[in-house]
C-alpha positions in Angstrom: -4.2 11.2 -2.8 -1.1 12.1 -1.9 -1.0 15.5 -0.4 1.8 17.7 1.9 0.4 20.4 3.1 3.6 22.2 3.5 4.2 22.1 -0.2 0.9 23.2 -0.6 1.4 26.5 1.7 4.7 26.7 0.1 3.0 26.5 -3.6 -0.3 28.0 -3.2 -1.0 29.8 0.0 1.8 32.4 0.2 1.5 33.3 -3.8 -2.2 33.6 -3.3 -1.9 35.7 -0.4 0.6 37.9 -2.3 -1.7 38.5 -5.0 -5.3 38.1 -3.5 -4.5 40.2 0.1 -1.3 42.1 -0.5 -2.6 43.9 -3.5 -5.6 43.4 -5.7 -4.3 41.2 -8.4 -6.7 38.4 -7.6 -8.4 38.0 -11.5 -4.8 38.0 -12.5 -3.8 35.5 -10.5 -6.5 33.2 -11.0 -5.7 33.5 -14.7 -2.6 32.1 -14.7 -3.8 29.4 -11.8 -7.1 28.2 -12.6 -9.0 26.6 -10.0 -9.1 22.7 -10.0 -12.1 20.6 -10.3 -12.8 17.3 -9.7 -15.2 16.8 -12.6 -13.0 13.6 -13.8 -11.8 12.4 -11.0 -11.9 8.4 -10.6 -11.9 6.9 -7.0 -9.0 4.4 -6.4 -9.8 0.2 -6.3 -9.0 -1.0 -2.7 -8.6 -4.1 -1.4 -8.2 -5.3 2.3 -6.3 -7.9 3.9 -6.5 -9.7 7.5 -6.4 -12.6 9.6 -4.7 -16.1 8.6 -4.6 -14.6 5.9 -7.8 -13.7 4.7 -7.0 -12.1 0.9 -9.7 -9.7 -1.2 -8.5 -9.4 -4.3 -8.7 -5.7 -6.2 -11.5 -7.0 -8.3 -13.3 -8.4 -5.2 -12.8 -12.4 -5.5 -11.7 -13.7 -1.9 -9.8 -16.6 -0.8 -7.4 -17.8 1.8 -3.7 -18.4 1.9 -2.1 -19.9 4.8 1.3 -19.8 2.7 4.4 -19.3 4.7 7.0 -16.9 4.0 7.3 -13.5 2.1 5.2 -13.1 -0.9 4.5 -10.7 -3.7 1.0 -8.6 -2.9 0.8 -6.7 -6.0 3.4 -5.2 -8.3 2.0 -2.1 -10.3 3.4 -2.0 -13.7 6.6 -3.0 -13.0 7.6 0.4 -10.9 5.8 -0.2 -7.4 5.2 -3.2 -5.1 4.1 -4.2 -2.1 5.1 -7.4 -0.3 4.1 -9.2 2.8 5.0 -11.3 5.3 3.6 -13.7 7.3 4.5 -15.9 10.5 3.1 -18.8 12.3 -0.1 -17.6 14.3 0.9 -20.1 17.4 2.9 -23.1 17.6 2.5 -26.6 16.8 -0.1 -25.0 13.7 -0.1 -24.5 10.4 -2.1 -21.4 10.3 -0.3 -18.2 9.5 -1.3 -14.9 10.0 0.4 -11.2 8.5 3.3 -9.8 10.4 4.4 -7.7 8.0 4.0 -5.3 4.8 6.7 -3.3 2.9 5.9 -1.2 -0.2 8.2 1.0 -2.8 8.7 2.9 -6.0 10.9 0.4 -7.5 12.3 3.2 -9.2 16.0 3.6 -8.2 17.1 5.2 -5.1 13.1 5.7 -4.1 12.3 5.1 -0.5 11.0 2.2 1.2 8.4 1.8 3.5 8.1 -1.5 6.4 5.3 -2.0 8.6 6.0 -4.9 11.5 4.5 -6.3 14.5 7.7 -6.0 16.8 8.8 -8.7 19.4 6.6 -7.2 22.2 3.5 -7.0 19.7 4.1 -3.6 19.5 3.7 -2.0 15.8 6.9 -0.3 14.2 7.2 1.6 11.2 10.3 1.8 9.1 11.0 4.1 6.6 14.6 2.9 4.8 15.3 0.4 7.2 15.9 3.1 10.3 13.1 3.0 12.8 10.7 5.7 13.0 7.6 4.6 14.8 8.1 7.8 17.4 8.1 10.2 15.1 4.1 8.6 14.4 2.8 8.4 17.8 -0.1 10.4 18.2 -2.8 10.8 15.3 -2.7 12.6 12.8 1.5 13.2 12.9 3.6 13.0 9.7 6.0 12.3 8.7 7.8 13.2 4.8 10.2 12.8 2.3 10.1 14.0 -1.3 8.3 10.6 -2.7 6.7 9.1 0.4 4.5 10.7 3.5 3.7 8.7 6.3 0.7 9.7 8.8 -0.8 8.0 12.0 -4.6 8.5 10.9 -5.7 6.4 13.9 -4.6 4.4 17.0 -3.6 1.4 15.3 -3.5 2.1 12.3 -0.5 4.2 9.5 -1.2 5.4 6.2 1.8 5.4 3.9 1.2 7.5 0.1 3.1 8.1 -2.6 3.6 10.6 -5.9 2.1 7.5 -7.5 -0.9 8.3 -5.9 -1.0 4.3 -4.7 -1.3 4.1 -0.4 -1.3 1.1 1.8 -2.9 1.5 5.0 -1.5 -0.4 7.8 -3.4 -2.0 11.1 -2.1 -4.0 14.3 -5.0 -5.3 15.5 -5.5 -8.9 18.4 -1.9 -9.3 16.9 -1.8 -9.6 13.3 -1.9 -6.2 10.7 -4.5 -5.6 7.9 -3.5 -3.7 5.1 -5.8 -1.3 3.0 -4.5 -0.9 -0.7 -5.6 2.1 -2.9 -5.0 1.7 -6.5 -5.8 4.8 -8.8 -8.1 3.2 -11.5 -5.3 4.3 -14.6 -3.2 1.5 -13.3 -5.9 -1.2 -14.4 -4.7 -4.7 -15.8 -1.1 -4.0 -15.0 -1.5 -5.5 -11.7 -0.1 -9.1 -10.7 0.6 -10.9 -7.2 -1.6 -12.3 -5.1 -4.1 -9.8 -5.5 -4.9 -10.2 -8.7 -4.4 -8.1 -11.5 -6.9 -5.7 -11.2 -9.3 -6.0 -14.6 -12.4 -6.0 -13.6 -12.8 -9.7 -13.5 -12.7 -11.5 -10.6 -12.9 -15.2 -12.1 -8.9 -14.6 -13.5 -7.9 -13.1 -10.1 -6.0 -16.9 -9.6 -3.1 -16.6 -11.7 0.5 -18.4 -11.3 3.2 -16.4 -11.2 4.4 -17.6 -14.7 0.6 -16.5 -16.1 -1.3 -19.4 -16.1 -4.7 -18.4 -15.2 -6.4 -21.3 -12.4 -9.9 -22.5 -13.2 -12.4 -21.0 -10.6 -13.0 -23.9 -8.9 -9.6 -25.1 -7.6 -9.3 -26.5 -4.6 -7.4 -25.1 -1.4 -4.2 -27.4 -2.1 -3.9 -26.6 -5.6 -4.7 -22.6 -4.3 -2.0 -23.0 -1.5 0.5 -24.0 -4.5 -0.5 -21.0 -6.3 0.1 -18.9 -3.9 3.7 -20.2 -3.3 4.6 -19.3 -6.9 4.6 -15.9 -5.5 7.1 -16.2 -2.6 9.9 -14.3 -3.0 14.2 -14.8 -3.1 16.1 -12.7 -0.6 17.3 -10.4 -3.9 13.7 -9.4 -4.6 13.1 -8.6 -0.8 11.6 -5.7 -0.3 12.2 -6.2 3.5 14.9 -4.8 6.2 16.1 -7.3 8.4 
């Protein structure tokens, strides 16, 4: 979920403190701020991604792409997507692998988040197309706007989260990133992109970008063409270059 914890000091530690340990106004305060439970809360769906490139859908169906190009990974309701790129994995192959992810409110003026193997094979994080992949490099640092925080939860690996409560986890690892996508499960069937559209039904996970629905059995050509449907113009770029 996505969580500052100097809005939560700012929020709920100092007003607490005031009324709890200052003075004795505890059974006030609780009164007008009821503790929170998590009696209905719903886990997120989550899907991972790796390899040449290896896809799980968000309702579990898995396939592979070997599409070239920047693609469309899952748009959410028409107000957040995530995109990705991939590059050739050596030369004189058609295999592919991911080199980068970028993902965004597409409400206006929101920030944008890129993740990209660099041209040493080093891992850099952008955050509105300026470079911040220092500010992230030991665990567990942060980094935070008002809509987006940003956190190196392990070696190779960045976490980005939003209001939306949707994160994408990213990992360089033997020189191509995975991506971890955590969908909160009010967002279901509003979902399209190469990940499917997030229903509950895997065996409608193959859809053309226009909404044709692919039988289950289609072959790897006629999946590679799908696929392509979901490559993206410059305009709907996502990226920084």
């Amino acid at each position: 979920p996505f969580f500052f914890f100097s809005f939560y000091n700012q929020f709920y530690l100092q007003f607490r403190q005031a009324c709890c340990e200052d003075v004795n106004f505890c059974s006030l305060y609780h009164e007008r701020r009821p503790i929170e439970r998590c009696f209905f809360y719903r886990p997120p769906f989550f899907t991972w991604c790796w390899g040449d490139p290896h896809i799980r859908t968000l309702d579990g169906r898995r396939y592979t792409f070997n599409g070239l190009g920047e693609y469309i990974f899952a748009n959410v309701n028409g107000t957040f997507e995530t995109q990705a790129r991939t590059k050739l994995a050596a030369e004189n192959i058609t295999a592919t692998l991911f080199s980068a992810f970028a993902v965004a409110d597409l409400t206006p003026g929101s920030d944008r988040v890129q993740g990209e193997i660099g041209p040493d094979g080093e891992f850099i994080a952008r955050l509105n197309g300026d470079d911040i992949t220092a500010k992230l490099s030991s665990v567990k640092d942060t980094y935070m706007t008002m809509s987006v925080m940003l956190e190196r939860i392990a070696e190779d690996t960045v976490s980005v989260s939003f209001m939306s409560s949707i994160s994408l986890e990213m990992s360089l690892r033997e020189g191509t990133l995975t991506s971890l996508l955590k969908i909160p499960p009010e967002y279901n069937g509003t979902v399209t992109g190469l990940l499917g559209n997030l229903d509950g039904d895997d065996t409608n996970d193959l859809m053309y970008r226009n909404g044709t629905i692919a039988s289950d059995d289609i072959p790897d050509s006629e999946k590679h063409i799908l696929g392509q449907t979901w490559q993206i113009t410059q305009d709907e770029s996502l990226f920084y270059y």
